[in-house]
Every structure is written in C-alpha cells, then in structure tokens.
N, C-alpha and C positions, 0 to 999 in steps of 0.2 A: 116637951120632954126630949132631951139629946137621947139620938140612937147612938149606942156603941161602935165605935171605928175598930172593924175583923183585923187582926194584921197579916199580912203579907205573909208569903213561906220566903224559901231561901231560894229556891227555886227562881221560882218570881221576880225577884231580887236581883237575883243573879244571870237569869238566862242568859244573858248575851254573850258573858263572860264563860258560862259554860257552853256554849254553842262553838265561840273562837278556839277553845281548845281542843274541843274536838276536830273542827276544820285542820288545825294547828297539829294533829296527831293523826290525823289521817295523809295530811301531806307528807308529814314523817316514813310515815308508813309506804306511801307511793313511793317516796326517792329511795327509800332503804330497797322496794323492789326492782326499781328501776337501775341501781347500781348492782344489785346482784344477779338481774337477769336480763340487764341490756334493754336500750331504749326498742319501741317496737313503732311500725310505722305503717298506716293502710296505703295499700296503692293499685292501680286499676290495674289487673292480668291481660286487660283488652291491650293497652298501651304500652306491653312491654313485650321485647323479642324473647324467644326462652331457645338456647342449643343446647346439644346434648353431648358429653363426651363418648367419644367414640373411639373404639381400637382400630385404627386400619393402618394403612401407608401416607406416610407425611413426605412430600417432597420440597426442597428447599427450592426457590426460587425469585427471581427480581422479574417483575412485572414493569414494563418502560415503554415509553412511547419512542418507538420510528418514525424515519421518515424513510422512502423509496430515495433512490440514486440511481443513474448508472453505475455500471460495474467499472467502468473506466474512461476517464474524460482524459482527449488530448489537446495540449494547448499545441498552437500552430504558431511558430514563429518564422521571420523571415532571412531566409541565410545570405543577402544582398539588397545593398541601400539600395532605392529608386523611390520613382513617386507613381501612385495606383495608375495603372491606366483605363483598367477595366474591371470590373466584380460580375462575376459570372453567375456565382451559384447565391442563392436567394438566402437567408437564414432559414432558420425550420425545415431546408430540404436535406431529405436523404441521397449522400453521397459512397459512392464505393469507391474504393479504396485505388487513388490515380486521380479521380476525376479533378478538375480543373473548377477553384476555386477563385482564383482574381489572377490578373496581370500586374509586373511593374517595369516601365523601361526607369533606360541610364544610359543616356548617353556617352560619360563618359567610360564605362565597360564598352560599350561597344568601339569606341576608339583605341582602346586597350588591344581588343581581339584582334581587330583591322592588324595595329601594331607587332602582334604575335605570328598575325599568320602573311604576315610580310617577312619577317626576320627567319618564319621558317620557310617560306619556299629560299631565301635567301641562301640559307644553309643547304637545304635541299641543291640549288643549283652546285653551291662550292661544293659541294661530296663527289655530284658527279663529275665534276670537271677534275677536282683530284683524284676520283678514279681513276678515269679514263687515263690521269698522267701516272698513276702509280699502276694501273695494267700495261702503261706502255713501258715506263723502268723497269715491271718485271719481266717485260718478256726482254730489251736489251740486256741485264743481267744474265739470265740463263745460256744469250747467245755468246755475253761474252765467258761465262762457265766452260761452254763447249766447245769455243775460241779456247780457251787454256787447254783443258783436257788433251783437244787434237794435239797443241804444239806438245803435249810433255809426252805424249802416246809418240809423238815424231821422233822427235829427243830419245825417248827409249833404244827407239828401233836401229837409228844413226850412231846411238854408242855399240849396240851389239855387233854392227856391221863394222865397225872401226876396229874391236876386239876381235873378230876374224882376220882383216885387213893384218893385225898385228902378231898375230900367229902363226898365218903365211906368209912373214916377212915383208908384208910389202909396205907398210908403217913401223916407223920407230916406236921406242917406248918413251921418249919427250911427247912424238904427237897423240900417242895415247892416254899420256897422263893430261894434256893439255883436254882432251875433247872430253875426259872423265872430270877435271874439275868445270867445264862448262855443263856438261850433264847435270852435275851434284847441286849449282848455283840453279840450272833451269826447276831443277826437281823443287828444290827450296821455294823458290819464288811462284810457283805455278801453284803451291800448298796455300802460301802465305795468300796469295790473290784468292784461290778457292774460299779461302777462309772470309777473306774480304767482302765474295760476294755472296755467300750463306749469312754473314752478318748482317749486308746491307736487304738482302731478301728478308729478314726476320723484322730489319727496321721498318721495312715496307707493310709490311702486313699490320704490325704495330699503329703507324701511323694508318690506316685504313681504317682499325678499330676503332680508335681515340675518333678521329672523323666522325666514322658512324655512331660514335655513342653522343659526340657534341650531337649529331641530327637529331636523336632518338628522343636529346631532352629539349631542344628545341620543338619537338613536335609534342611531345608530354608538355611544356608549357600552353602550348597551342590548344590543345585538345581542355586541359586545366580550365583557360581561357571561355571555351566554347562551355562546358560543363557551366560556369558560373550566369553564361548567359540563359542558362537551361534554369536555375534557379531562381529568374526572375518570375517563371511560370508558378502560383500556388497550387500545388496538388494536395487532395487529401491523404496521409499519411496512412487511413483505415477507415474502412467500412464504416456510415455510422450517422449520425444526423449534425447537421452544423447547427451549433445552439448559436452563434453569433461573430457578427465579421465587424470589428468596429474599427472600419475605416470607411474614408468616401474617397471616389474618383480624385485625383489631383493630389492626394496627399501625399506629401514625405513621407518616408516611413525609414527606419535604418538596420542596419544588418544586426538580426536577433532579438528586434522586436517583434513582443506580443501582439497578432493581429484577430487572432482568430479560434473557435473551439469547435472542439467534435464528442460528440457524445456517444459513446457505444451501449446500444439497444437492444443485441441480443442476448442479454442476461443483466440481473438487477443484484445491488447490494441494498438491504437496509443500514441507514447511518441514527446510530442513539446513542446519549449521554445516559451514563448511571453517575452514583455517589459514588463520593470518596468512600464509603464507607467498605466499599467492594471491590476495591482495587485491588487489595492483596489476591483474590479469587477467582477473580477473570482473566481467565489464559485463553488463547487463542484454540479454535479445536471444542471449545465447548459447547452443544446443542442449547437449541431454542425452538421454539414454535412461534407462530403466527395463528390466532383464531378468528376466522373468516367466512359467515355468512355460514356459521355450521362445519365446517372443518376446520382440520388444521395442518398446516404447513410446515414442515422441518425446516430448520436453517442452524450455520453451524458460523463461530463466531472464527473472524477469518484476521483481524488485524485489532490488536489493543493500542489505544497511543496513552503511553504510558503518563502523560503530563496532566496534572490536576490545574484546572482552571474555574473558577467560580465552585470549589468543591465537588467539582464531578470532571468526570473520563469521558472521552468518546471511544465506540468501538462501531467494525462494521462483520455485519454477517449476511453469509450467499445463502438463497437457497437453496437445496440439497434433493430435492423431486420438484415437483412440480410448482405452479405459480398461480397466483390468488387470479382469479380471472378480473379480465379489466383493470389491472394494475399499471399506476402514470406515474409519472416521476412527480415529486412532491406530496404525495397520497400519504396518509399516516395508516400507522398500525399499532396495535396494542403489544409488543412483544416477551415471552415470558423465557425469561434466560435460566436457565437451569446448573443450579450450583453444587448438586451430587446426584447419585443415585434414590430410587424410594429406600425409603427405611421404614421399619416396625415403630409405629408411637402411640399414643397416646393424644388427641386431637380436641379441640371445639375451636366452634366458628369464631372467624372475626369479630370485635363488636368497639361501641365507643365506651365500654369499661373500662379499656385500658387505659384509658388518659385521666381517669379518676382514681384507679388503685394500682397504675405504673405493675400490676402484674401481680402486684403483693396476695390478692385475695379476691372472692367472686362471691358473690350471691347463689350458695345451692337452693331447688327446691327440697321440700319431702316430697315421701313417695305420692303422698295425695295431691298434691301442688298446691296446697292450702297457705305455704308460707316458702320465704325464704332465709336464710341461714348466711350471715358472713361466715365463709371459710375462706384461712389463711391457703393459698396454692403459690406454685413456681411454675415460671414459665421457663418454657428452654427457647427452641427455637422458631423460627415464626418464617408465613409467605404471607402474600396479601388475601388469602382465604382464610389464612388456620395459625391458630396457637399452637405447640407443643407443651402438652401437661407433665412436667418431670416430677409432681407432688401435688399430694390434696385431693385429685379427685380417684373416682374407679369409672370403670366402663360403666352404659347408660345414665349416670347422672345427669341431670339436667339443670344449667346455667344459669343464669339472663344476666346478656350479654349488651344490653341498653345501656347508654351512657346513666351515669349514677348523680351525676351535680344535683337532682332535687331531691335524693334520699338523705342530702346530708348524711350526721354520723347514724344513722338507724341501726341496731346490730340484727335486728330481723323485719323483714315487711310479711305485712298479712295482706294475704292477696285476695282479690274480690271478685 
C-alpha cells in the first residue's frame, strides 16, 4: 500500500532564499548606519599617548644642535720670506701673547741690513764732516759781517769829521762832496754785502737741514731694515693655545704665508646651523639657552651669516653668565633659540598625529574616556614640545596624540 508523500511548506522550499535576504537587508542596514554615524573602530588605551589641552604660556622657539668653538681663532701668518730654522713652541701648548713660536733666516735680508747700515754710517760720517765745514763758514761769515759793520761805523765817523774839517774851513767843498760820494758808495755796498751774508747764512742752515734729514731717512731705512729682520722671529699675536704649526724645520715658507693657529680659550662661542625657514627671524641680539645636566645656561645670539647653503644658516651665540662645567671644544649641545616673548595660548603636546592629519583634526576623548571623536581643529603655532590650538578644542580636553596610520578612516575608536 503507497503511503502518501506530505508536501513541503514554502518555508522549506525556500529558506535559503529567505535566509540571503535577510543577510542581504541587514547589510543594508549596517552601511545605512555606518554612513550616517561614521565607521567606528576598537583600539587598545594601553597603546596609545592621551595630552590634554591646556591654557598656559606658549613660547616660540627652534630647538638645534651646537657645537662649542673658541670665541676667536687667529691665523698666524708670516711677514718675511725665509726657511724654518727652528719650532719652538709645541702644538697644544698654551702661549701668552709674545712668546716665540718658530724661527726663520734669510740670508739675503741680512745682506740687505749689512747694506743699510753701511750707507748709513756713510751718511752719518758726510753730515759730520759738512758740519763741521758749514760751522766753520758760519763762523767766517759773521767775521766777515763784523769786518763790514767796523768798515761802514769807520766811514761814518771820517765823513762827520771831514764835515767839521769843512765848516772850519780847512777843506773845500769839491773835497767834501768827493768823501761824501765815497761814504754813500761805502754805505751802499756794506748793505749790499750785509745782505749777501744773511743770505748766504740762511743757505747755510738750509743746507744743514736737507743734510740732516738725508741722515734721518737713511737711518729710518736702517732701522726699517732691522724691524724686518725682527719679523723673521714668530711671536704669538695673543694669549691662547696653538691649535697647529704646519710647517717643519728647512721649509720655505714666503711673506704672508699661512703657517700657523691660535685658539683663544678664555671664553666660548657656540656655532649651529638653523633652516631656511627662520632666516627672516634671527637677528643678532636674540637669547637662547643651553640645558645641561639640570640647568640652564643663557646665551645671546651674537653674529647671523646671512647666506643659505644646503637650506640652512649658520649663527654663533656667547654665553651671557656662566659656562656648562667641563666644556671642550667640539662638545655638542642641545640649543633652544628663542623667537619671541611667552604669550597666552592655548596648547597640547607634541605627537606623530601630525603627519597623519597635517593639523586638520584630532581624536578628542569623552569625558569617560570610553571613546574617541575625530574633531576637525587648527593649529597656529608650534616649538618642538607644543602645538598652538587657535580652534576646536577648550581647556582640559584630552587628545591622543599617537601617530594615526593604523586607524585608517575610523571616524570614532572605542577604547578598551
């Protein structure tokens, strides 16, 4: 006997079909949410930094690496050819300012000098020998002065006496006129000689001077002479350490060549490159610090070289008190340059968010810290501790400040 075959429901039939669409309308349903309330995304609160905004004083500043220097290095160069003959002072030693640093002859300056101070005792003797003859013409001169004067005082006296003679009749007036026109010629000509020998006395003296000043520069060449052989000595020019002599015994060397350095030790400059990006802003005069084993150290920025090479500047700054203890030349330092005054802002900490959302926007918490929240913020200005918040957040907020690359687009994380 056939048993009857039950039929099937619709159900039955069909489940699969109604199973897909429900899957199929519940996916609907997730993206529909998902687009109107933002993807969400779990992530560990162990592994991530959280700052908090804060109202306090924001100061602008560039944070750069030093090096130490002396404050002033001299090069030593040579003011006369010769070749070394001797190196005195060691490298690395401390020199005060004189001391004797190398030797160099030259023979041919010293044949030079020989030559000068030959020429001027040369001079020397001819001055005095035309002294001696221009003392002797001035004293012939003045005798023959006094030789006139007597004859025309004589003359005087002989015509007054011949004008009595003439008055007592005992001369004519022919021999009167006669001894009066011999008077008038004496008077004339004893003027004329007078004059002759005031002229030749003033040529005397003249010529005495010209003499003695030929001597004077003869002996200035001499002495000139002597000075250049004084230069073959190297002294140090200033107190200070010889960082290096690079030359050896025997060498050539020629006038104003580089041979040698000094380092001056009692006071330090730091030397650092910044960006170009701060070249409009670094002016000379501007503070800095140095932090150091727990202090810190003022310095003031003393020289900008205004030329951009490989995208940055160099600048040097003195210290301004006191000096990091145990400080060498070549020693680095962390330096932080300071680009205004503190101001009133608005603040959170540094983080690697920035290179994920260029500033545009952060991840707030709520107040539970259960989740976080893209919000859209602006940054103003920044040092290498701190952002400046000009929008988006308020005081106490709290950030995280973690680089973002694994959140992808998440528009909120639930934190765990």
């Amino acid at each position: 006997m056939d048993k009857p075959i039950k039929k099937k429901s619709a159900y039955y039939r069909y489940r699969y079909y109604i199973l897909g669409g429900i899957a199929f309308v519940a996916l609907l349903i997730y993206v529909g949410m998902v687009a109107a309330g933002g993807s969400k995304l779990r992530a560990d609160a162990d592994n991530l930094i959280v700052g908090e905004a804060v109202a306090g004083k924001f100061l602008e500043y560039v944070d750069v690496e030093g090096v130490v220097q002396p404050i002033l290095t001299i090069k030593i160069n040579t003011r006369e050819t010769g070749s070394v003959e001797r190196i005195i002072a060691e490298e690395g030693a401390m020199l005060e300012k004189g001391d004797t640093i190398l030797t160099l002859t030259n023979p041919d300056l010293v044949r030079i000098i020989d030559d000068q101070r030959d020429e001027w005792e040369k001079q020397l003797i001819s001055f005095k020998e035309k002294e001696i003859e221009m003392e002797q013409k001035s004293i012939n001169l003045q005798q023959q002065a006094l030789q006139t004067s007597y004859e025309l005082d004589r003359l005087k006296k002989s015509f007054a006496l011949d004008e009595e003679e003439f008055n007592m009749g005992v001369k004519s007036k022919a021999q009167l006129d006669l001894q009066r026109d011999e008077f008038d010629y004496k008077t004339q000509s004893t003027a004329l000689q007078l004059e002759g020998l005031r002229h030749d006395s003033a040529v005397t003296v003249l010529r005495k001077e010209l003499k003695k000043n030929d001597l004077e520069r003869e002996q200035k060449k001499y002495l000139r002479a002597l000075d250049r052989m004084e230069q073959l000595i190297i002294r140090a020019p200033i107190s200070g350490q010889l960082s290096f002599v690079k030359v050896t015994p025997g060498q050539q060397v020629q006038s104003a060549e580089s041979i040698a350095e000094i380092k001056v030790l009692d006071q330090f400059k730091i030397h650092a490159s910044l960006s170009e990006y701060y070249i409009d802003r670094i002016t000379t005069g501007l503070p800095a610090t140095v932090s150091w084993q727990g202090s810190k150290y003022p310095l003031r920025i003393t020289k900008v070289v205004p030329e951009v090479k490989d995208r940055s500047f160099d600048v040097d700054l003195v210290f301004t008190e006191a000096l990091p203890e145990h400080i060498r030349i070549g020693k680095s330092f962390r330096v932080q340059v300071e680009l205004g005054q503190p101001e009133d802002a608005l603040v959170i900490p540094r983080g690697d968010f920035f290179q994920s959302t260029g500033g545009q926007w952060i991840y707030k918490l709520n107040k539970e810290g259960t989740k976080a929240v893209r919000t859209p913020i602006s940054i103003g200005r920044q040092n290498p501790q701190q952002y400046e918040i000009t929008n988006g957040l308020q005081p106490s907020d709290k950030v995280i400040v973690t680089g973002y690359a694994t959140f992808g687009d998440a528009q909120e994380l639930i934190l765990k």
